[in-house]
C-alpha positions as CSV (number, residue, x, y, z in Angstrom):
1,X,55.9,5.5,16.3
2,X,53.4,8.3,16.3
3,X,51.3,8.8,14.2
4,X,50.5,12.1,15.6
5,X,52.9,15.1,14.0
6,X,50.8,17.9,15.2
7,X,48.6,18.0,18.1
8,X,46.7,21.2,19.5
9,X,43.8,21.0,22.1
10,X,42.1,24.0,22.8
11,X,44.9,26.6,21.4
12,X,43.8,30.0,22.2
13,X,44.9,33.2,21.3
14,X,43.8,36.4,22.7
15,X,45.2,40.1,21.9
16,X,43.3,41.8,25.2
17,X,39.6,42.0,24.0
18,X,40.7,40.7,21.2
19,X,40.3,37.0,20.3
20,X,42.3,35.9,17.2
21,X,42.6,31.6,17.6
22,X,39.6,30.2,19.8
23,X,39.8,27.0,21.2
24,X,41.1,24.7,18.2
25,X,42.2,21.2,18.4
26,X,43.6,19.8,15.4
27,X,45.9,17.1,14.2
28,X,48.6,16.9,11.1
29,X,49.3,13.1,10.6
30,X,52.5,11.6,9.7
31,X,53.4,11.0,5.8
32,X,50.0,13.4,4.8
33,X,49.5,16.8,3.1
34,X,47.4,18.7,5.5
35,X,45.7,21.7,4.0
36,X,44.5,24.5,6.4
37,X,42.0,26.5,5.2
38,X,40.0,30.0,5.7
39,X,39.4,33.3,4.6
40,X,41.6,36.3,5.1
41,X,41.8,37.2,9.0
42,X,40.6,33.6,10.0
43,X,43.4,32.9,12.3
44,X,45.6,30.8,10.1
45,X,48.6,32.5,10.5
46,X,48.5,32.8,14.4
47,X,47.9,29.3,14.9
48,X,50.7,28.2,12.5
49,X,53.1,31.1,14.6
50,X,51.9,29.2,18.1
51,X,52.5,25.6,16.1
52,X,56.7,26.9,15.6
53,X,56.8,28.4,18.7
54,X,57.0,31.9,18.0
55,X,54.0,33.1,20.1
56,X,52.9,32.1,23.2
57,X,49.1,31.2,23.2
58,X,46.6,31.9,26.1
59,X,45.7,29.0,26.5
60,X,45.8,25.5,25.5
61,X,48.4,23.6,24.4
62,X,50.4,22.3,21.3
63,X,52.3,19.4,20.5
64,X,54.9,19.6,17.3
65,X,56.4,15.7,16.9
66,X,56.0,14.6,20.3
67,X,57.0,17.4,22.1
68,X,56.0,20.9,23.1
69,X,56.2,23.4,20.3
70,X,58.9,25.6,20.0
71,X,61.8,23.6,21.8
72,X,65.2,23.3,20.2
73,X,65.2,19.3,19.5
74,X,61.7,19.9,17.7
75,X,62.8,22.9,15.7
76,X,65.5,21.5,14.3
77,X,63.2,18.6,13.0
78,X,60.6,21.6,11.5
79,X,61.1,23.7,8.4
80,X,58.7,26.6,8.3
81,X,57.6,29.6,5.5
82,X,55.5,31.9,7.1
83,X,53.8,35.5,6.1
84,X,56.5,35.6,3.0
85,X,60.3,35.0,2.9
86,X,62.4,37.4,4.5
87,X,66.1,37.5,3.5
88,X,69.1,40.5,3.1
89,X,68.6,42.1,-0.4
90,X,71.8,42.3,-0.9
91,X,73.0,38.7,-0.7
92,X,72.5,36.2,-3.1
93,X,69.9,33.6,-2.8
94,X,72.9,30.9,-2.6
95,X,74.0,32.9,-0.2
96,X,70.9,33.4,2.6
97,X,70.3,30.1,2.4
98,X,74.4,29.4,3.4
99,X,74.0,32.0,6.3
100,X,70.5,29.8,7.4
101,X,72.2,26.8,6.9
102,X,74.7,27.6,9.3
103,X,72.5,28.5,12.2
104,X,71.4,24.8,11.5
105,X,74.7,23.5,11.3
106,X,74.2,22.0,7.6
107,X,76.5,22.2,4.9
108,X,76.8,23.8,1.4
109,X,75.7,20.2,0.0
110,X,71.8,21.2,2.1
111,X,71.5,24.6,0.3
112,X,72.3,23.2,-3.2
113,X,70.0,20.2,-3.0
114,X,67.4,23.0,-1.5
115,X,67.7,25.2,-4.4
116,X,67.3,22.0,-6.8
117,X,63.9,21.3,-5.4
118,X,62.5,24.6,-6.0
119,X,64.5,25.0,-9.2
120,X,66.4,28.1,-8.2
121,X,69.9,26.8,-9.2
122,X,70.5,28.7,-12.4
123,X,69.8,32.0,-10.5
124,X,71.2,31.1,-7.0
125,X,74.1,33.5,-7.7
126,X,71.7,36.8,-8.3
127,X,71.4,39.4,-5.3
128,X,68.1,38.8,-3.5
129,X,66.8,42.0,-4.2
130,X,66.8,41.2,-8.0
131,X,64.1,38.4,-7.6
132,X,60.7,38.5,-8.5
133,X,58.2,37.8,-6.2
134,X,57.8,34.4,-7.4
135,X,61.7,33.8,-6.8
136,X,61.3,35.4,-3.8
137,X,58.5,33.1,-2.5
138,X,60.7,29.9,-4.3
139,X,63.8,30.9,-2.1
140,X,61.4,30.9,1.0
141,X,60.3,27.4,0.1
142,X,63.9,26.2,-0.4
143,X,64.8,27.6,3.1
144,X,62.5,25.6,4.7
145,X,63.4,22.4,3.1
146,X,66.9,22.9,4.5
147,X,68.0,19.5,5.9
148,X,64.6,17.4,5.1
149,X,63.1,18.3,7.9
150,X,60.2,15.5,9.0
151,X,57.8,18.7,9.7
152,X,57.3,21.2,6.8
153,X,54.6,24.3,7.4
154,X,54.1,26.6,4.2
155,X,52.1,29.3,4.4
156,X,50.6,30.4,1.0
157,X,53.5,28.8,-0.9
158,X,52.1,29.6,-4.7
159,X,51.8,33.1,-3.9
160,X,53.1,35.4,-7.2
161,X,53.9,32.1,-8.7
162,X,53.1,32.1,-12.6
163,X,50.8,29.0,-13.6
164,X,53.7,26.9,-14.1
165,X,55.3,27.6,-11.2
166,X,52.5,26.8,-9.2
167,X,52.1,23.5,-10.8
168,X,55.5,22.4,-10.2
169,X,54.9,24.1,-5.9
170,X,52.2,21.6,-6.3
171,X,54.3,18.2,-7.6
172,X,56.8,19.2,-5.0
173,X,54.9,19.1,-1.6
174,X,53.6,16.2,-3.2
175,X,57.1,14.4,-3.9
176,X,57.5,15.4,0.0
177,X,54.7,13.5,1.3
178,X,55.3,10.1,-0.8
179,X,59.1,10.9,0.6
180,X,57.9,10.7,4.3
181,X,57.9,13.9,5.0
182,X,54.4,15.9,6.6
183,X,53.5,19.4,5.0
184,X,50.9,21.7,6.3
185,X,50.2,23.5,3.9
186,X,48.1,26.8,4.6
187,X,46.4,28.1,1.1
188,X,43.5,30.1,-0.4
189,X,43.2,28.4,-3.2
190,X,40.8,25.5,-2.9
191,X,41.3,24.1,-6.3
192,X,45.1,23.3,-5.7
193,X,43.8,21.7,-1.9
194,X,41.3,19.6,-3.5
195,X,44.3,18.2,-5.8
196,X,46.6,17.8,-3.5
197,X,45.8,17.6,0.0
198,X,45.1,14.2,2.2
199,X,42.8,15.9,4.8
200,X,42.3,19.8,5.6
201,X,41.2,21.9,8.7
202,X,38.7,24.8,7.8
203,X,39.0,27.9,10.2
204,X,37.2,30.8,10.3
205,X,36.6,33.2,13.1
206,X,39.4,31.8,15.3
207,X,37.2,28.6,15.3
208,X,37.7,25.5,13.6
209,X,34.8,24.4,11.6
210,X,35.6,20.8,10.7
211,X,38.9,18.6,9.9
212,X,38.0,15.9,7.6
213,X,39.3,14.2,4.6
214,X,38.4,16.1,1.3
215,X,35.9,13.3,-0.1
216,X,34.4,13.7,3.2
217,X,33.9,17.2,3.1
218,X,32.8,17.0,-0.6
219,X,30.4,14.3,0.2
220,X,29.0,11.8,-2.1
221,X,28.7,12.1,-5.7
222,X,25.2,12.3,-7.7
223,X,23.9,11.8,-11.3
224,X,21.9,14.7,-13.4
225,X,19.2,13.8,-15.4
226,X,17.6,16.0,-18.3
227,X,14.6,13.9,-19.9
228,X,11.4,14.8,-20.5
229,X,8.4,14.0,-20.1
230,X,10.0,14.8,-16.2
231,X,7.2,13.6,-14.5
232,X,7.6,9.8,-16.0
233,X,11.4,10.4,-15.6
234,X,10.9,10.9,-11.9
235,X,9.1,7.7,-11.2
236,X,11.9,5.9,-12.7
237,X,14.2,7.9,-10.9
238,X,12.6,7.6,-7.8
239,X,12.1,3.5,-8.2
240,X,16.0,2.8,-9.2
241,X,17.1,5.5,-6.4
242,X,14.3,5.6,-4.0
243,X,12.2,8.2,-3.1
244,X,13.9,10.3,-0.9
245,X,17.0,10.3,-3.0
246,X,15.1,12.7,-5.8
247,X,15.4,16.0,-6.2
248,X,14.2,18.7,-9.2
249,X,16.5,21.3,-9.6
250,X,16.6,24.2,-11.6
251,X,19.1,22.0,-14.0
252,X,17.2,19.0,-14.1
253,X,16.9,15.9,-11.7
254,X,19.5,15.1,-9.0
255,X,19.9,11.7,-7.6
256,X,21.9,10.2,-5.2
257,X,23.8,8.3,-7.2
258,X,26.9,6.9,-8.4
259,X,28.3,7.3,-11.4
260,X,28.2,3.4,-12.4
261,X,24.2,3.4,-11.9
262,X,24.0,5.7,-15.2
263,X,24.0,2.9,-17.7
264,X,21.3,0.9,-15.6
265,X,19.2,4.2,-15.1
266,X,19.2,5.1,-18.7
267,X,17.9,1.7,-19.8
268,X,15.4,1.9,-17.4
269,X,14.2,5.4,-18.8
270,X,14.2,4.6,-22.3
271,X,12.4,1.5,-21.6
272,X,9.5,4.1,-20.3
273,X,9.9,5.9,-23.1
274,X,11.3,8.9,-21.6
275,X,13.7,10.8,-24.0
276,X,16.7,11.3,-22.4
277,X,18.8,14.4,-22.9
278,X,21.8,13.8,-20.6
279,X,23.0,11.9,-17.8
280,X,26.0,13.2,-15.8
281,X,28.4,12.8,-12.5
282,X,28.4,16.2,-10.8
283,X,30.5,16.4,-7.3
284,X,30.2,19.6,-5.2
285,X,34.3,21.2,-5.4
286,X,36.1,21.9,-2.4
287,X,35.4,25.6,-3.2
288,X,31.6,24.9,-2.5
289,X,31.7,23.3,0.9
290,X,34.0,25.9,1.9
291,X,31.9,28.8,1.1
292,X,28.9,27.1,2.3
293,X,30.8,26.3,5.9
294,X,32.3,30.1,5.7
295,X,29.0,31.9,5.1
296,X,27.0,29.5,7.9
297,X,29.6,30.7,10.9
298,X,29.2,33.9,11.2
299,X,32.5,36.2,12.9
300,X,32.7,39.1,15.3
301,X,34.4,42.3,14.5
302,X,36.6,41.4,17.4
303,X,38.1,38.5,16.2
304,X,41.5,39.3,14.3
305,X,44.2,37.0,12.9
């Protein structure tokens, strides 16, 4: 079987003079939350509408489960929230989803084991219109679970959720992956990535940046030291980590280091009679890289999303 579930190479997307997607090549992996990441006007959005089909790119190609994107037998197999639900305010959320669900040939049983996964059953009978935004977004989620699809694509799926609504978004695309299923997931919120995505794609000015697991992106961890006298603590910093694995910084020493060489490390200082004040883990966040990786490419008033 393939491992591949998504495949683009080279995907571009102009607007005239206008260059929204340039030249990215990506790929979602069976069974793994893929977070796709990027500020706003990045070219998220228009890569995830030429993954479903719903624009044609300039060139390029993709691939959605083996096939190209946007044919019948592979939308079938997709489930897809993008740029916010859209349903008739004057139907009930039970009932949007049964007017989906027909287009998709599934059954009544679909749209109430839907609205169990985003826990909308209690107010599946209320007009559309009546929802909150969270609701809204929750009924938007629900669609595109309709028939376990193998693909899922959400596109900001915690927006106007309240805290815990946002923690439960966050068990549920998990529950999907450990079920089998693939979700790319397409957020602003690099906290809730870093918790729950497998690898992520960072975009920004059409351009993809780097697609990498999220301990590769954060790199290694280190260890920082506060001890004084910090010249004596340097030397014994420098001869358990080696000299070029030192650095002062404006919060003490950092060394590249795990966090099972503190124990070790402090014996060694208070052997040289160096006092020492604290010795921590520290790991850059998701957040970090991505602003670092953000601010370094810079974009062109020309590019759109």
């Amino acid at each position: 079987m393939n491992d591949l579930v998504v495949q683009t190479d080279g995907l571009t997307k102009r607007y005239g003079e206008r260059l929204a997607v340039d030249s990215v090549s990506m790929t979602v992996r069976r069974g793994e939350v893929y977070g796709f990441l990027g500020p706003n006007g990045a070219g998220k959005t228009t890569t995830l509408r030429m993954m479903l089909g719903l624009i044609r790119p300039s060139a390029g190609t993709v691939s959605v489960l083996g096939r190209p994107a946007g044919r019948p037998d592979v939308i079938t197999r997709v489930g897809a929230l993008v740029e916010g639900p859209g349903f008739f305010p004057y139907l009930s959320g039970r009932d949007n989803l049964r007017t989906m669900a027909r287009y998709r040939n599934l059954g009544d049983h679909a749209v109430d084991a839907a609205l169990a996964r985003v826990d909308l059953t209690d107010r599946a009978g209320d007009r559309f219109k009546a929802y909150s935004l969270g609701m809204k977004q929750r009924l938007g989620v629900a669609s595109a679970l309709l028939g376990d699809p193998e693909l899922i694509v959400l596109d900001e799926p915690t927006n106007g959720l309240d805290p815990a609504g946002m923690a439960d978004m966050r068990a549920l695309v998990v529950s999907l992956a450990r079920g089998g299923q693939t979700v790319l997931l397409s957020s602003h919120l690099l906290t809730e990535v870093q918790e729950i995505c497998d690898r992520v794609g960072v975009i920004n000015g059409g351009r993809l940046l780097r697609e990498a697991r999220v301990d590769e992106l954060r790199g290694e961890a280190t260890l920082r030291v506060r001890a004084a006298p910090e010249e004596a603590a340097i030397a014994v910093a420098m001869r358990v980590a080696g000299e070029n694995s030192v650095r002062r910084t404006p919060l003490g020493l950092e060394l590249d280091l795990s966090a099972d060489a503190a124990p070790a490390l402090v014996r060694d200082l208070v052997a040289a009679g160096v006092d020492v004040h604290e010795v921590s883990p520290t790991e850059r966040s998701l957040e970090e890289v991505f602003f670092e990786m953000t601010a370094e490419a810079p974009t062109t008033k020309e590019k759109v999303a």
